[in-house]
One Martini backbone bead per residue (centre of mass of N, CA, C, O) as a GRO file, in nm:
protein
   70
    1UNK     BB    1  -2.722  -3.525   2.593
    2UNK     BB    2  -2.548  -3.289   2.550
    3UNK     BB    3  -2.437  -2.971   2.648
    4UNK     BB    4  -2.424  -2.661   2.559
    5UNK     BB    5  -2.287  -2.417   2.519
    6UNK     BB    6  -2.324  -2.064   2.610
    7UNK     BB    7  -2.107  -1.924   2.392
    8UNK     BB    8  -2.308  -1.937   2.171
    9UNK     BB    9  -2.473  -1.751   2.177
   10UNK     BB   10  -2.706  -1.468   2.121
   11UNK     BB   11  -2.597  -1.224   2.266
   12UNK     BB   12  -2.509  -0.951   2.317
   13UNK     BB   13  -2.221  -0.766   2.199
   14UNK     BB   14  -2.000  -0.640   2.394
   15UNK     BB   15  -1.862  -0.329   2.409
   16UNK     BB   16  -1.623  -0.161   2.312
   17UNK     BB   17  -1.328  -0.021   2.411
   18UNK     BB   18  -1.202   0.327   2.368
   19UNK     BB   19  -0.910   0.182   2.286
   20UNK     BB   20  -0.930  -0.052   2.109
   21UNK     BB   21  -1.023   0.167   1.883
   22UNK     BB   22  -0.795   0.344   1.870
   23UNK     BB   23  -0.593   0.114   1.778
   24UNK     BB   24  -0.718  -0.012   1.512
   25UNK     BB   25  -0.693   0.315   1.432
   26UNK     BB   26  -0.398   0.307   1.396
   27UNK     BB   27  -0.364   0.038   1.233
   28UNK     BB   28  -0.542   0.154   0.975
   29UNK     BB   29  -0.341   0.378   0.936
   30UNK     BB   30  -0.059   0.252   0.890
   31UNK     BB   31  -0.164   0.014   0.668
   32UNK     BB   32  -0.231   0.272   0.459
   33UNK     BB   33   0.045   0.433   0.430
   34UNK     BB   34   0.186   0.140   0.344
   35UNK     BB   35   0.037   0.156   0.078
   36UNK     BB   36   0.068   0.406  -0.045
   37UNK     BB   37   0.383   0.377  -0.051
   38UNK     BB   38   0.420   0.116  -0.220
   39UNK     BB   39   0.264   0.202  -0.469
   40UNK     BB   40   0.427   0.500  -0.522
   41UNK     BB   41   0.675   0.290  -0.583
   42UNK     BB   42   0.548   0.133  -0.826
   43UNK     BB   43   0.470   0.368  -0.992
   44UNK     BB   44   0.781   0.482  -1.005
   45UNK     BB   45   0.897   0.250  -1.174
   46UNK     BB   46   0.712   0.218  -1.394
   47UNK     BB   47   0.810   0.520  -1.520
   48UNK     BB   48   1.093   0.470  -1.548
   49UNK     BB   49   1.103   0.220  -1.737
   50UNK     BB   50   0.918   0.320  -1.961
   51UNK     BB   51   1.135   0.568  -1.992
   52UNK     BB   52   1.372   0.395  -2.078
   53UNK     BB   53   1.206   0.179  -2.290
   54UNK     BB   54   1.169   0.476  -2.488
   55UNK     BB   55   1.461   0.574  -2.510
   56UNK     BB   56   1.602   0.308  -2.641
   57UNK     BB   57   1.446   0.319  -2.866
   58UNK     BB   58   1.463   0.647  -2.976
   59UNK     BB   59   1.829   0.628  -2.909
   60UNK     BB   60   2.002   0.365  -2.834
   61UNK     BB   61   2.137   0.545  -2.564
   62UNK     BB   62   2.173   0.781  -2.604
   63UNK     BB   63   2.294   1.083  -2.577
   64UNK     BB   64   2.211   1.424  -2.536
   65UNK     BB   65   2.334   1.703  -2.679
   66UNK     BB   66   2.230   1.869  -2.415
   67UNK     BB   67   2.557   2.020  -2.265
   68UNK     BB   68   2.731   2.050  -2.524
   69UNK     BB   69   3.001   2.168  -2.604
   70UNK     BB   70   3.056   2.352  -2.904
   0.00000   0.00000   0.00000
């Protein structure tokens, strides 16, 4: 029967040192700001479209009058 590996084992865990942890957080920390800021920017254009296809709606792509030398 073959030898099992030691690697195998259930041994403790050895604690991971304050360097790679700091590491880790900074790694999640730099890949929420770039979730938070690509949703930001599809939330921002899904409200420019939605506000568009809201306008071409109800004026026909008109302009408004406001601002018209009378």
């Amino acid at each position: 029967m073959p030898k099992k590996n030691s690697a195998l084992k259930t041994d403790t865990p050895q604690p991971i040192s304050a360097d790679v942890l700091y590491k880790l957080s900074l790694l999640i920390e730099k890949s929420k700001q770039k979730a938070v800021s690509e949703i930001g920017g599809a939330v921002n254009m899904l409200f420019w479209y939605a506000g568009n296809r809201i306008n071409d709606e109800q004026q026909g792509n008109a302009k408004a009058a406001y601002g018209v030398k009378p």
